[in-house]
ROKE-183138 format. One line per field, with one value per residue (C-alpha): residue number from 1; x, y, z. Coordinates in steps of 0.05 Angstrom, whole numbers. Layout:
BEGIN
num = (NUM	...)
u = (X	...)
v = (Y	...)
w = (Z	...)
// end
This chain:
BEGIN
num = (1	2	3	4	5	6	7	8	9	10	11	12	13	14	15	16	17	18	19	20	21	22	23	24	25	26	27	28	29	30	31	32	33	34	35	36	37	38	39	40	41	42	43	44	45	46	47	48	49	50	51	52	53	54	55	56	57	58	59	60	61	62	63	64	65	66	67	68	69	70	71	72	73	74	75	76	77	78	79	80	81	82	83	84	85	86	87	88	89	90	91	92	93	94	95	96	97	98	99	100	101	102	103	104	105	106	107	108	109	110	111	112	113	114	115	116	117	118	119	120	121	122	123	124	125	126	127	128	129	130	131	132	133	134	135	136	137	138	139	140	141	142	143	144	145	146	147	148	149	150	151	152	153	154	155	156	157	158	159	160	161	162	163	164	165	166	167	168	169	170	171	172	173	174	175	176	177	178	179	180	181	182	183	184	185	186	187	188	189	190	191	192	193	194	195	196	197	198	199	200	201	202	203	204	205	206	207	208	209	210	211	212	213	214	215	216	217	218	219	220	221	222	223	224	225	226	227	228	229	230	231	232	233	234	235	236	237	238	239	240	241	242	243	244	245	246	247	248	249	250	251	252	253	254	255	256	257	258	259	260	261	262	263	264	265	266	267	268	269	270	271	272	273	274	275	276	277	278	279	280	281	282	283	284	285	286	287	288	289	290	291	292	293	294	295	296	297	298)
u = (-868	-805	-829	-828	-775	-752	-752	-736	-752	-779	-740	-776	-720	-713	-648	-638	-571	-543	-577	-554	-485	-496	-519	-476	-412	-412	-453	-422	-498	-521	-580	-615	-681	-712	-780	-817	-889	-936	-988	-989	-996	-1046	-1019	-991	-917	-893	-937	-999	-982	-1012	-960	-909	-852	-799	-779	-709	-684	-620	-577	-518	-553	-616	-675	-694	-629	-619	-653	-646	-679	-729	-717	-778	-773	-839	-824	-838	-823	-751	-759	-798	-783	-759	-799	-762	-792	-733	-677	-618	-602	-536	-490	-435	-379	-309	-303	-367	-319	-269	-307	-344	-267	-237	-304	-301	-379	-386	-372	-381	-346	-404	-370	-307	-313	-381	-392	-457	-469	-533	-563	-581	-641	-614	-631	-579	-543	-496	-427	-396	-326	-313	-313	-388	-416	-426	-492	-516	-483	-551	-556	-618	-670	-687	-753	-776	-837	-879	-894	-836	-884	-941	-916	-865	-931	-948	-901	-887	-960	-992	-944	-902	-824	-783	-763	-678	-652	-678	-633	-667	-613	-618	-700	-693	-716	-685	-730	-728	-760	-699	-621	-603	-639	-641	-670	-723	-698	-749	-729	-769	-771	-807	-858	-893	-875	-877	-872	-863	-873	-811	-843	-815	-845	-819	-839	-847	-861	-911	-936	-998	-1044	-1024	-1041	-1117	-1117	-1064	-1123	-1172	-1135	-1122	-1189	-1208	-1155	-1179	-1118	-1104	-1110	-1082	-1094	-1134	-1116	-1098	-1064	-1012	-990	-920	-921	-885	-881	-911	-973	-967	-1020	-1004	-1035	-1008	-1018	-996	-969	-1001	-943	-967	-902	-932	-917	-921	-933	-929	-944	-878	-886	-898	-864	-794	-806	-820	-762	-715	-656	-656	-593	-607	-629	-555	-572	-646	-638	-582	-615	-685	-639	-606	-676	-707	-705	-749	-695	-681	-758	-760	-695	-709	-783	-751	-795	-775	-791	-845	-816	-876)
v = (-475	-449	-389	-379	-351	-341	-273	-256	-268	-220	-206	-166	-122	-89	-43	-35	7	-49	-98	-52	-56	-137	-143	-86	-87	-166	-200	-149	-138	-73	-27	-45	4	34	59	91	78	126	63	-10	-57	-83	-150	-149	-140	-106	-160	-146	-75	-18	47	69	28	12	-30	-42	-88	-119	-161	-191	-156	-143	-181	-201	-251	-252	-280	-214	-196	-150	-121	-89	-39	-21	42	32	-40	-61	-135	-203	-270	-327	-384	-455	-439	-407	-440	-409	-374	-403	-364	-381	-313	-321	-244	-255	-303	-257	-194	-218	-247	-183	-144	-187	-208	-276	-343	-414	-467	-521	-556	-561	-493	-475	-426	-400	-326	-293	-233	-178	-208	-280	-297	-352	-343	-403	-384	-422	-405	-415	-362	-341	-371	-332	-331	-312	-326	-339	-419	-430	-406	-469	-469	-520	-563	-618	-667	-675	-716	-667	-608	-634	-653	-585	-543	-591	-613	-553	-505	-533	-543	-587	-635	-629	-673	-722	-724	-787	-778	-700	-711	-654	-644	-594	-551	-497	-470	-469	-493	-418	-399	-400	-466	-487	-527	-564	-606	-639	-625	-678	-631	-560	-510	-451	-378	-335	-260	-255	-300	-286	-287	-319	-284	-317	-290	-326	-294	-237	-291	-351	-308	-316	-397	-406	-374	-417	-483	-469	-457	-517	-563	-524	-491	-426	-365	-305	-251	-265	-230	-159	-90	-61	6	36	113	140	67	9	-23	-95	-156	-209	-270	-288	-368	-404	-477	-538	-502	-436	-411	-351	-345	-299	-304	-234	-219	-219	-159	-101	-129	-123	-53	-40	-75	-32	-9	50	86	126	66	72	139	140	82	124	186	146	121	193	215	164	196	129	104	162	191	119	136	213	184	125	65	17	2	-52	-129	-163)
w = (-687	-719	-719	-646	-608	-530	-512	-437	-369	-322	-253	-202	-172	-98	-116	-180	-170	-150	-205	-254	-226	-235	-313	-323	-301	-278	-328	-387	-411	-451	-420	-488	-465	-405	-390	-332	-319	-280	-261	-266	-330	-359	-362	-291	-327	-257	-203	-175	-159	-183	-167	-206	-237	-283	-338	-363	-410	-409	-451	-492	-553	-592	-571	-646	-630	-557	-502	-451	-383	-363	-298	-264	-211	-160	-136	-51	-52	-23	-35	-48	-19	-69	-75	-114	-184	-215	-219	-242	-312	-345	-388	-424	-418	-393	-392	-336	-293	-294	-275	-217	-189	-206	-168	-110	-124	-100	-139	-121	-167	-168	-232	-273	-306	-282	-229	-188	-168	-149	-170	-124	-90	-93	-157	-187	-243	-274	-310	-361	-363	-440	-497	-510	-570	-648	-621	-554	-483	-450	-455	-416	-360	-310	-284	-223	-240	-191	-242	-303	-350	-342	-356	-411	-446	-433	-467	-518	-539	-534	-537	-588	-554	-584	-533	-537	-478	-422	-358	-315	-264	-250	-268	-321	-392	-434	-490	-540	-597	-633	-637	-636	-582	-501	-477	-427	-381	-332	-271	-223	-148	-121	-99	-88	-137	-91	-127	-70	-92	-132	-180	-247	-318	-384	-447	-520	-596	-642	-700	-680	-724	-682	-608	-618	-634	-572	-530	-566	-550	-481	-469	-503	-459	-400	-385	-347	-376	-338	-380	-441	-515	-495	-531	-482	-504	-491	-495	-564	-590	-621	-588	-575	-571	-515	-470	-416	-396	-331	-338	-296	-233	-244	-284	-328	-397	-436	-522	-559	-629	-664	-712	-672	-617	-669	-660	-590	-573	-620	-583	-547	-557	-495	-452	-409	-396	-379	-335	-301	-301	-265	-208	-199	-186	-152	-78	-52	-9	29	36	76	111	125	156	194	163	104	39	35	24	-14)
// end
């Protein structure tokens, strides 16, 4: 399973000026691309909405190399409520530290050298306050599970995670695909995984000839299938094959096929400016304000 990699994880956002101001300007990510959509995906990329909406990807650097996020926007909604299934995403930037002290936006020192911040919408991020690595800052994405064993077996036996690090103590098992990449971390809660609407997405390559025989053996292990073997197109660029599973908590996962998905995830050189140019133009907030009513909170 060398061959597969980590890709991102999806973040529904509620104001993305002030997201952007987060990954930007906090965080010290690159806009890396940034698309508009006219109706919903196919593959439910956006949630079970069907309007218009945006996608922008953000990150340390290319996501051939970089584990990045993708933020998605629903125009009309202002918020979702957070459930316990994500569980913090933990970077390792000292230049991150010292922006959000030198911004003002809010740190908590939970360790020696290890600070917790949110995201706009309460999302929470962990800080390492080292040099990044030659590789990439993003260290891992910590998801909340109801039963370790079972889903360890899950993502290791069928999908193929080498298993990296047991923590009995903290009831956590650390994964990856890789020693280069972001991790998986899973930790138990002792109970009900509960997604709320903000529930996010994490996103996977595989070769395209591997996408068909995942289906097959989830299928065969009667596992859920969310969206089976689909093309998604992307106007003016490549057309990419996906399934999307959920795990034994209902954590979605996404596996792409690597190829074309190398070249839809090129980066955009305008991405900065497209994403700044959709938020100059998005008059939502104050159609709401100018007809006294709110944006929706899902």
């Amino acid at each position: 399973m060398a061959l597969r990699r980590a890709l991102h994880f999806v973040f529904k956002v509620g104001d993305r000026a002030k997201t952007a101001t987060f990954y930007r300007d906090v965080l010290g990510m690159k806009i890396l691309r940034h698309e508009e959509f006219e109706e919903g995906c196919k593959a439910t990329c956006n949630g079970p909405y069907d309007g218009k909406w945006s996608k922008t990807m953000v990150g340390f650097g290319p996501e051939d190399d970089h584990f990045v996020a993708e933020l998605t926007y629903n125009y009309g909604v202002g918020g979702y409520q957070l459930g316990n299934d994500f569980l913090g995403l933990t970077l390792q930037s000292s230049l991150a530290v010292s922006n959000a002290k030198r911004l003002g936006w809010p740190l908590t020192e939970v360790g020696e050298g290890l600070y917790l911040t949110q995201a706009p919408g309460g999302y929470p991020f962990y800080l390492v306050d080292k040099e990044p690595p030659p590789h990439d800052p993003v260290q891992k994405v910590c998801l909340g599970v109801s039963d370790l064993q079972r889903s360890t077996q899950y993502w290791s036996t069928l999908l193929g995670m080498k298993v990296m690090d047991k923590n009995e103590e903290k009831r956590t098992v650390l994964m990856g695909f890789g020693d280069n990449q972001c991790k998986l971390e899973l930790r138990d809660l002792g109970g009900t995984v509960d997604h709320g609407t903000a529930f996010g997405r994490i996103a996977f390559s595989c070769p395209r000839e591997q996408l068909p025989d995942l289906e097959a053996l989830m299928k065969k292990e009667n596992q859920k299938i969310l969206t089976p073997l689909v093309s998604l197109d992307t106007p003016g660029k490549a057309t990419v094959e996906v399934v999307i599973l959920a795990d034994p908590d209902g954590h979605e996962i996404c596996f792409v096929g690597d190829e074309a998905f190398r070249q839809l995830s090129m980066v955009d050189p305008k991405g900065n400016e497209l994403l700044d140019k959709a938020m100059a133009e998005d008059k939502s907030d104050e159609w709401f304000a100018k007809h006294n009513k709110q944006k929706a909170a899902a």
